[in-house]
PDB file as gemmi writes it, atoms N, CA and C in Angstrom:
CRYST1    1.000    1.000    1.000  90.00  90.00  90.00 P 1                      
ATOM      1  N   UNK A   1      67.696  35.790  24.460  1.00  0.00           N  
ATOM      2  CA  UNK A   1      66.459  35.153  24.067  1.00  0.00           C  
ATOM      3  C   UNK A   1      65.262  35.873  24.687  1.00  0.00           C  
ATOM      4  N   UNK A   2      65.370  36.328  26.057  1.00  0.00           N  
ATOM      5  CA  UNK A   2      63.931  36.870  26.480  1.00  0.00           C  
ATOM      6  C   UNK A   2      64.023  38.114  26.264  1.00  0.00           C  
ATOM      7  N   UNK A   3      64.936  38.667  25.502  1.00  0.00           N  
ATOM      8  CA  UNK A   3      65.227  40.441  24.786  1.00  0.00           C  
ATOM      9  C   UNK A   3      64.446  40.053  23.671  1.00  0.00           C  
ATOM     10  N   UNK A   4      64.812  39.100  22.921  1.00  0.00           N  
ATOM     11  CA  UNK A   4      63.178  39.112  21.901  1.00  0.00           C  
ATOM     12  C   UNK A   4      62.062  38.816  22.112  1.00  0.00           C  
ATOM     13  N   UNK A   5      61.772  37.889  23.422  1.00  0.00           N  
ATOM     14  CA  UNK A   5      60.593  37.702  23.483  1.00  0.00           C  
ATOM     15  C   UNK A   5      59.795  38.896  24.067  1.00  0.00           C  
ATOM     16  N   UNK A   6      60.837  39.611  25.089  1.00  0.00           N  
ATOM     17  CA  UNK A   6      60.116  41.070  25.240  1.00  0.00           C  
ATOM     18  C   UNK A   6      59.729  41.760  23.861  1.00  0.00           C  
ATOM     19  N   UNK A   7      60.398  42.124  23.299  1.00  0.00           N  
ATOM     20  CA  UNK A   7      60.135  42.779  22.242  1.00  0.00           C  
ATOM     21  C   UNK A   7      59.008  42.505  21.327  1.00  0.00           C  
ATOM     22  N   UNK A   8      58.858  41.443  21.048  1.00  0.00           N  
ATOM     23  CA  UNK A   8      57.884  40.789  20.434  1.00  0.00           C  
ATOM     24  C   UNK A   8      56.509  41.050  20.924  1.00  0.00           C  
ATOM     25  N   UNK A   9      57.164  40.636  22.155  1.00  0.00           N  
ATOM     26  CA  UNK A   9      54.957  40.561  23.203  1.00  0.00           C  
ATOM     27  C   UNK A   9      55.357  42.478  22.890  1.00  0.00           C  
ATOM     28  N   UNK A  10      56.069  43.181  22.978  1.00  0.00           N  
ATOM     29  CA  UNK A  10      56.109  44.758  22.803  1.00  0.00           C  
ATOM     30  C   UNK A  10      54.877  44.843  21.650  1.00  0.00           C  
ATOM     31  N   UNK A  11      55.721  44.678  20.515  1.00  0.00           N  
ATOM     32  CA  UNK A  11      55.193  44.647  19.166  1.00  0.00           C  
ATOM     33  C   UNK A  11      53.787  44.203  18.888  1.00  0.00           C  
ATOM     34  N   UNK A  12      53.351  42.802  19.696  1.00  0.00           N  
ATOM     35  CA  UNK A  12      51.841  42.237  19.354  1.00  0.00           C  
ATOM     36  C   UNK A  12      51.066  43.165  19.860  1.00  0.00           C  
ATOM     37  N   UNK A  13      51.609  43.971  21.449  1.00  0.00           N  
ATOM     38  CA  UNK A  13      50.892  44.764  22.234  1.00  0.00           C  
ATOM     39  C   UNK A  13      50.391  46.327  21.003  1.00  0.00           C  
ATOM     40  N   UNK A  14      51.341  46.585  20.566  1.00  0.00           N  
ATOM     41  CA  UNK A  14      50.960  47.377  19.393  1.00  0.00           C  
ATOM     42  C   UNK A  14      50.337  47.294  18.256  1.00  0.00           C  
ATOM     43  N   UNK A  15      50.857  46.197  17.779  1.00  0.00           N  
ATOM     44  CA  UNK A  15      49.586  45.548  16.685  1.00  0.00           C  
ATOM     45  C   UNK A  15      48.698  45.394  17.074  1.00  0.00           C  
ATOM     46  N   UNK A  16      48.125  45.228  18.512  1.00  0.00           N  
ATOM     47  CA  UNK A  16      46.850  45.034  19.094  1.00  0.00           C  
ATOM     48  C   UNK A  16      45.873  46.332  19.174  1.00  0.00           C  
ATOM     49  N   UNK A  17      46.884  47.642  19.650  1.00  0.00           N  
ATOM     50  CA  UNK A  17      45.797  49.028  19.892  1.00  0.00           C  
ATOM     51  C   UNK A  17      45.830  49.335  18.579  1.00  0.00           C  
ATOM     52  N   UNK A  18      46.544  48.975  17.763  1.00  0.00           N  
ATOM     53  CA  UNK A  18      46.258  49.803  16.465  1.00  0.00           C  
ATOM     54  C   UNK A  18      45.112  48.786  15.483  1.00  0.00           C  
ATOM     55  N   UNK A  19      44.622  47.628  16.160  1.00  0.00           N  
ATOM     56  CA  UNK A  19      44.255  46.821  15.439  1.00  0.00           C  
ATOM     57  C   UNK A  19      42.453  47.227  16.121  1.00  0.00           C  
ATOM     58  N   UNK A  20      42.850  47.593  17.527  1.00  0.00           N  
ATOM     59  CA  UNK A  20      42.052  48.044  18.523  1.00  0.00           C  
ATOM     60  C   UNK A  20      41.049  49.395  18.371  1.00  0.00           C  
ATOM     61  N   UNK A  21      41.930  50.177  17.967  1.00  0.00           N  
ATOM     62  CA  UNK A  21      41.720  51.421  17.568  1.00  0.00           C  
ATOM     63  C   UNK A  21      41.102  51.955  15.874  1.00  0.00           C  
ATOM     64  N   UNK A  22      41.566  51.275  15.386  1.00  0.00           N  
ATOM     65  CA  UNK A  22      41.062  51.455  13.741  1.00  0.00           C  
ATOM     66  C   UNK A  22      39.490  50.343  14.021  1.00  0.00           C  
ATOM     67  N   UNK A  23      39.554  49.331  14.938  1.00  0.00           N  
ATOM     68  CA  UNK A  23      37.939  49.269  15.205  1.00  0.00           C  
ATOM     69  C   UNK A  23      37.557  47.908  14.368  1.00  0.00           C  
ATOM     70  N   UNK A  24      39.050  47.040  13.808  1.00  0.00           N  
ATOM     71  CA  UNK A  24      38.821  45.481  13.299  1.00  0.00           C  
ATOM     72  C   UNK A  24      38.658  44.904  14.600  1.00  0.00           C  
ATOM     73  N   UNK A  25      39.242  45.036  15.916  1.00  0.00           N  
ATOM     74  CA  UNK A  25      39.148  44.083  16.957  1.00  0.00           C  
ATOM     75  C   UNK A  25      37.780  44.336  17.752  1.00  0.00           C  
ATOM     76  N   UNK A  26      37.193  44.015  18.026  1.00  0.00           N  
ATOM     77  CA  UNK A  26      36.010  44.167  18.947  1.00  0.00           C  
ATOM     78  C   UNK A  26      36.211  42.899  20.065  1.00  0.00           C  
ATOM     79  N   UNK A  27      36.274  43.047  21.552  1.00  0.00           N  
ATOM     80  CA  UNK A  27      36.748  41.959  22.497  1.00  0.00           C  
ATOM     81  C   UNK A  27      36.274  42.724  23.256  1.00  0.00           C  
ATOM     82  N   UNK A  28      35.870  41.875  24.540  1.00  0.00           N  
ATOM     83  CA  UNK A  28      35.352  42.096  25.918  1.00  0.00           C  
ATOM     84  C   UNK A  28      35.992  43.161  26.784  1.00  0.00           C  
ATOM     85  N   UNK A  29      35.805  43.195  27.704  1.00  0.00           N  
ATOM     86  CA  UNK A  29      36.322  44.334  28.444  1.00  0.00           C  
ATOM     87  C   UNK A  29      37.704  43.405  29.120  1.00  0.00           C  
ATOM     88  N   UNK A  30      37.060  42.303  29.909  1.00  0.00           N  
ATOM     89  CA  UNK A  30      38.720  41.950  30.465  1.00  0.00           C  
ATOM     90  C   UNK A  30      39.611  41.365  29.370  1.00  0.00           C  
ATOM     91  N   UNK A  31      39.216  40.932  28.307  1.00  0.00           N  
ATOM     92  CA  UNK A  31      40.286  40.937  27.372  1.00  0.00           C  
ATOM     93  C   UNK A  31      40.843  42.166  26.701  1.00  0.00           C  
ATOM     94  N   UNK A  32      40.430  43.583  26.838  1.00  0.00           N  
ATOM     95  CA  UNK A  32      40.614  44.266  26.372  1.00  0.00           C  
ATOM     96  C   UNK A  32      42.034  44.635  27.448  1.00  0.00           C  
ATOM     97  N   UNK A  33      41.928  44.160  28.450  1.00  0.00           N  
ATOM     98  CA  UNK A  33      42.729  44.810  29.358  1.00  0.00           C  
ATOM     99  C   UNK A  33      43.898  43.988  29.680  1.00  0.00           C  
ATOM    100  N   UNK A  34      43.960  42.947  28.976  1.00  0.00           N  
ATOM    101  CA  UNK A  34      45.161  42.241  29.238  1.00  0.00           C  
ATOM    102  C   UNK A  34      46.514  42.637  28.305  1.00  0.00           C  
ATOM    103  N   UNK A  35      46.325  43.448  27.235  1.00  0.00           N  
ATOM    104  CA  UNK A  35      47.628  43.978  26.731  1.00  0.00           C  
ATOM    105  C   UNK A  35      48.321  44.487  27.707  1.00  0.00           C  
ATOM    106  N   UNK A  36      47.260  45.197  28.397  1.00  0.00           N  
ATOM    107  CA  UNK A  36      47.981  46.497  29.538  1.00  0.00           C  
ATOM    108  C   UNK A  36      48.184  45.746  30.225  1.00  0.00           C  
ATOM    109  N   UNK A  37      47.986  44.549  31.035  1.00  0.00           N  
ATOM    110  CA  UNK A  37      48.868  43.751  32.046  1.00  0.00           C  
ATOM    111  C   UNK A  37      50.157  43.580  31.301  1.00  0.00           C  
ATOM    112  N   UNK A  38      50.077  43.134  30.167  1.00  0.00           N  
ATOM    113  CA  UNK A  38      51.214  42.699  29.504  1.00  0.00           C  
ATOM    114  C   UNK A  38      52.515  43.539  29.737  1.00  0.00           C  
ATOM    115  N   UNK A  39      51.719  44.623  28.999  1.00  0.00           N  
ATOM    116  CA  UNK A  39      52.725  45.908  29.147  1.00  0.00           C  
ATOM    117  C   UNK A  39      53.166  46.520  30.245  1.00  0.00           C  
ATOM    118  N   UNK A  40      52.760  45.907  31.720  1.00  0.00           N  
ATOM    119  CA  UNK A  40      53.045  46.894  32.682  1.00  0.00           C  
ATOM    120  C   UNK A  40      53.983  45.667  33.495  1.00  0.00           C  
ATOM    121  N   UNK A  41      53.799  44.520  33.024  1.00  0.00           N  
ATOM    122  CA  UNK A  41      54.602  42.778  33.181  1.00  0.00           C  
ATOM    123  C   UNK A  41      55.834  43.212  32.669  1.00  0.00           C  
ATOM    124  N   UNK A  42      56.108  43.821  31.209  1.00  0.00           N  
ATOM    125  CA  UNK A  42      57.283  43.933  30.756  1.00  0.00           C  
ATOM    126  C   UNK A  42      57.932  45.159  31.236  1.00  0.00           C  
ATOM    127  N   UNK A  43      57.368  46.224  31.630  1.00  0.00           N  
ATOM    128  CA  UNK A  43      58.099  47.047  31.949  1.00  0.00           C  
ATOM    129  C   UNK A  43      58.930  46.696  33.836  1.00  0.00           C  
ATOM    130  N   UNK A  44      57.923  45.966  34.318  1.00  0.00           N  
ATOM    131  CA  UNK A  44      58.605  45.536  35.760  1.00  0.00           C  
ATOM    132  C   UNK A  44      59.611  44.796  35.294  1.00  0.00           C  
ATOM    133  N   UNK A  45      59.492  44.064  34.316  1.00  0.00           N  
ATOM    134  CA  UNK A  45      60.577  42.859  34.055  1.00  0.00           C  
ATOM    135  C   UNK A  45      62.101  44.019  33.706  1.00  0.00           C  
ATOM    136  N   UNK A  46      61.523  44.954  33.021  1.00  0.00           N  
ATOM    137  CA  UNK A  46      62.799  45.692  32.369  1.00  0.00           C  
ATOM    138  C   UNK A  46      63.528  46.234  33.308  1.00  0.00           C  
ATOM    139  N   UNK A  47      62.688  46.830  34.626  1.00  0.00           N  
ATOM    140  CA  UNK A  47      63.224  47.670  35.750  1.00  0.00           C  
ATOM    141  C   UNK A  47      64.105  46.603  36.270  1.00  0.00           C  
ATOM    142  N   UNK A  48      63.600  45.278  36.312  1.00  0.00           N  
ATOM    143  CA  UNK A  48      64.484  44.137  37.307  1.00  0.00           C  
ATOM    144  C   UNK A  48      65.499  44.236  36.304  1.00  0.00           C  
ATOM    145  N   UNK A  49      65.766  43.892  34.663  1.00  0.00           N  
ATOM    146  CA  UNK A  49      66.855  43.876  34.307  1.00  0.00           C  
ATOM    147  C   UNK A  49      67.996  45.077  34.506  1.00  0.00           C  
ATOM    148  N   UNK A  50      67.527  46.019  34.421  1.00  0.00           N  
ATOM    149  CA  UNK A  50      67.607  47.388  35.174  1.00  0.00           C  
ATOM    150  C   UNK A  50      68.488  47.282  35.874  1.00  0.00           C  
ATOM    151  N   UNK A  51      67.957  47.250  37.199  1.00  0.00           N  
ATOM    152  CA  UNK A  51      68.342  46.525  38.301  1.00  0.00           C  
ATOM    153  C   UNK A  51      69.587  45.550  38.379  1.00  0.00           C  
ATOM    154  N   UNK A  52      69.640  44.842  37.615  1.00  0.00           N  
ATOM    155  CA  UNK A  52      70.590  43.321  37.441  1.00  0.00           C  
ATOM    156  C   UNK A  52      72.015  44.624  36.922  1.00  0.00           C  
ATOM    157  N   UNK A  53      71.815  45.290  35.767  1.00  0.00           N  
ATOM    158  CA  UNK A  53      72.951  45.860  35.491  1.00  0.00           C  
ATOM    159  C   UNK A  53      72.815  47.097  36.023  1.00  0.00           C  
ATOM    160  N   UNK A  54      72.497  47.748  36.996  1.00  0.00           N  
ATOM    161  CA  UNK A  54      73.224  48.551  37.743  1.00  0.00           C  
ATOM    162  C   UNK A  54      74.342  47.888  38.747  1.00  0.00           C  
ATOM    163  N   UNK A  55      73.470  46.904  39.165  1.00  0.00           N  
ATOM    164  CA  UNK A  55      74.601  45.595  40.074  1.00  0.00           C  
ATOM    165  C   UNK A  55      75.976  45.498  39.607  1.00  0.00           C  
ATOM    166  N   UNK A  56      76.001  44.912  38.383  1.00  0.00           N  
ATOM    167  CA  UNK A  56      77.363  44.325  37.503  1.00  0.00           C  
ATOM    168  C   UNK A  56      78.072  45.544  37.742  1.00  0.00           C  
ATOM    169  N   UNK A  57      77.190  46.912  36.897  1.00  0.00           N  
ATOM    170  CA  UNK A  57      78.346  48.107  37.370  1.00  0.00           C  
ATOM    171  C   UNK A  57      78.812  48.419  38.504  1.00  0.00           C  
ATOM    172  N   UNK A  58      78.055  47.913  40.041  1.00  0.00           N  
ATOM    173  CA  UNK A  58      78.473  48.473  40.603  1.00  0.00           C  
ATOM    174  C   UNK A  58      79.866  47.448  40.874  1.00  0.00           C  
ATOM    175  N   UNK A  59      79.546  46.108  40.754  1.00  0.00           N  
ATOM    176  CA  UNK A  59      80.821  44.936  40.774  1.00  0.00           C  
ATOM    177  C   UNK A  59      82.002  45.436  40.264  1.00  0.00           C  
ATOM    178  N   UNK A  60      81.394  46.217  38.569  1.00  0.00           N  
ATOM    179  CA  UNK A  60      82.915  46.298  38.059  1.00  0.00           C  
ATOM    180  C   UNK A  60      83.807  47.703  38.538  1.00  0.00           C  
ATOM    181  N   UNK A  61      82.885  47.848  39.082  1.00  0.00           N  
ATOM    182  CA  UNK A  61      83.667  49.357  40.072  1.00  0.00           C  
ATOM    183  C   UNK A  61      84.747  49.118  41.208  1.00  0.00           C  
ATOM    184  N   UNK A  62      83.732  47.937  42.220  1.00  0.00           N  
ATOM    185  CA  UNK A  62      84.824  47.484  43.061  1.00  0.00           C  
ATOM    186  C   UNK A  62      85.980  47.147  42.489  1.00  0.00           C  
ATOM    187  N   UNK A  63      85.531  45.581  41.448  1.00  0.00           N  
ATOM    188  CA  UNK A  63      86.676  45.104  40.518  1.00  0.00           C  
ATOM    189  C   UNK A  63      87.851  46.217  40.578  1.00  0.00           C  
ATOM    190  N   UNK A  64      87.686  47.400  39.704  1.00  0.00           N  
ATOM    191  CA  UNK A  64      88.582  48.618  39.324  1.00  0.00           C  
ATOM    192  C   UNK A  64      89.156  48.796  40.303  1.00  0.00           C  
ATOM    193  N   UNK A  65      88.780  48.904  41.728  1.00  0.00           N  
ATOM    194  CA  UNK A  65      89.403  49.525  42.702  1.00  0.00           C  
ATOM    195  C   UNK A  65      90.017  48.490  43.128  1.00  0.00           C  
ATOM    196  N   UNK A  66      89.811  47.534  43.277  1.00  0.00           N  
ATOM    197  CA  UNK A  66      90.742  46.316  43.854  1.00  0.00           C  
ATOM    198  C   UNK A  66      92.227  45.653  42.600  1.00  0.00           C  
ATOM    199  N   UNK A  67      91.705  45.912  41.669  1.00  0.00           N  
ATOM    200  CA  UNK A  67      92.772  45.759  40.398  1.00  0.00           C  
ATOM    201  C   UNK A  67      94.062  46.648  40.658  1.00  0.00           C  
ATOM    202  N   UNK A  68      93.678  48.421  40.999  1.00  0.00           N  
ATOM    203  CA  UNK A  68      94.442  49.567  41.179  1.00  0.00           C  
ATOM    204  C   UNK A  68      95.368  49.100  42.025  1.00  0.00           C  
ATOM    205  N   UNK A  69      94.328  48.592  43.172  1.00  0.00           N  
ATOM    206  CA  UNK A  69      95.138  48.353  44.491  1.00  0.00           C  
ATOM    207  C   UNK A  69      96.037  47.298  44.323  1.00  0.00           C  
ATOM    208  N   UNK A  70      95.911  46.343  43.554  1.00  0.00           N  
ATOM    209  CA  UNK A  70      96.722  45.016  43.174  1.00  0.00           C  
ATOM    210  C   UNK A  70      97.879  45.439  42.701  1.00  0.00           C  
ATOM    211  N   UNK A  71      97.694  46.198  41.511  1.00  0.00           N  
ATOM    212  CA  UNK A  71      98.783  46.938  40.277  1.00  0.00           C  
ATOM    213  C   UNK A  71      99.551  47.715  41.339  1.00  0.00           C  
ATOM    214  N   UNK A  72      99.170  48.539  42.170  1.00  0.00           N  
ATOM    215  CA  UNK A  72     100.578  49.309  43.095  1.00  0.00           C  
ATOM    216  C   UNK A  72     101.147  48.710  43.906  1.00  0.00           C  
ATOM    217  N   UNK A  73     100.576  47.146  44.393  1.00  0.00           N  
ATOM    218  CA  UNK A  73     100.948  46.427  45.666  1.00  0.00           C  
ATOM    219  C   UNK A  73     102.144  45.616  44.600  1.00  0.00           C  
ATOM    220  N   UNK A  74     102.097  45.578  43.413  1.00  0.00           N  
ATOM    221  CA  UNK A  74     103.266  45.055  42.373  1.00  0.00           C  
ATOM    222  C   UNK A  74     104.032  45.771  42.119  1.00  0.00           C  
ATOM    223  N   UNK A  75     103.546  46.971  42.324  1.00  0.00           N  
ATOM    224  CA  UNK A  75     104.549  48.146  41.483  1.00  0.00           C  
ATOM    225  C   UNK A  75     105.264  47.703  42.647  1.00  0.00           C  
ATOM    226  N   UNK A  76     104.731  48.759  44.083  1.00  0.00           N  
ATOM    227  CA  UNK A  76     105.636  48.800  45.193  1.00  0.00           C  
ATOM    228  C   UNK A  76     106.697  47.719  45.107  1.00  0.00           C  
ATOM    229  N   UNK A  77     106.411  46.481  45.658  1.00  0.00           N  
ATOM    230  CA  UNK A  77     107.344  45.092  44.991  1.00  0.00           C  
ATOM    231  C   UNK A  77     108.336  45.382  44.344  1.00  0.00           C  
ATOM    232  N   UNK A  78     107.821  45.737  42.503  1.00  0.00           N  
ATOM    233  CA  UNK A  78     109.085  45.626  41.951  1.00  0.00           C  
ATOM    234  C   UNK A  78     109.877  46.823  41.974  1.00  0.00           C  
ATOM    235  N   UNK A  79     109.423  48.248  42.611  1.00  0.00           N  
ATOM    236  CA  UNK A  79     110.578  48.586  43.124  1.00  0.00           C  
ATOM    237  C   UNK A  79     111.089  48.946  43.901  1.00  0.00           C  
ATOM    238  N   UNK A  80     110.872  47.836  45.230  1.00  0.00           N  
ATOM    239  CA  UNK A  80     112.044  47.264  46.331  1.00  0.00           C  
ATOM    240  C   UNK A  80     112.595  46.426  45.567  1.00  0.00           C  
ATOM    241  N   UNK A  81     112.196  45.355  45.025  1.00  0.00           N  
ATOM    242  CA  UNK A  81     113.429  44.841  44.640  1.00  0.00           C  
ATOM    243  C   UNK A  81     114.332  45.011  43.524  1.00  0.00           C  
ATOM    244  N   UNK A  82     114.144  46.345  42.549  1.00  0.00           N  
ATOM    245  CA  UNK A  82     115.208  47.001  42.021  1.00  0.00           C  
ATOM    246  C   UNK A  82     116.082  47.523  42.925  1.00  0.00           C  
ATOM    247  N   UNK A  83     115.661  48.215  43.818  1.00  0.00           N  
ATOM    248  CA  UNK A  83     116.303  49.194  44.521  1.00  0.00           C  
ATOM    249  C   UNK A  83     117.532  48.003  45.425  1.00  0.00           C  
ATOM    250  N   UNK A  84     117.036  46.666  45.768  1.00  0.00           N  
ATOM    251  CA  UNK A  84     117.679  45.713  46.757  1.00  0.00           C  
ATOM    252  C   UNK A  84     118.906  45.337  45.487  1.00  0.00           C  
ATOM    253  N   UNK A  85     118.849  45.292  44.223  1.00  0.00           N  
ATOM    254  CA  UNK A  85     119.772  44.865  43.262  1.00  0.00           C  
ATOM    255  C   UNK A  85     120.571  45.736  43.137  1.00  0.00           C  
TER     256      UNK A  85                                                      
END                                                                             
């Protein structure tokens, strides 16, 4: 849900300079400047999501290594106890 709402405020932010630029919008100076908060809001937001999934990868890395280690601590197991039969 907030992958579209980024996208969206993306999109208005563009409809805005081009709406800006061809010279239909005429607005103040600090309203002129709040797209660019916008845009510099979403890009921090993106770095934190960023952020969030470098995390997970690094989780599913451990995960991997602790799985490996699980899978041979079974192997080993089952064969001592072939070898005990």
């Amino acid at each position: 849900m907030w992958d579209i709402i980024a996208w969206l405020v993306l999109f208005g932010i563009l409809i805005w300079l081009v709406l800006k630029a061809a010279g239909i919008i005429n607005s103040p100076v600090l309203v002129e400047f709040a797209p660019y908060f916008g845009a510099v809001y979403l890009a921090g937001w993106a770095m934190h999501k960023l952020d969030s999934a470098v995390e997970d990868i690094k989780e599913l890395g451990d995960f991997k290594a602790q799985t490996i280690q699980e899978i041979s601590s079974i192997k080993t197991n089952c064969l001592l106890n072939h070898k005990k039969k």
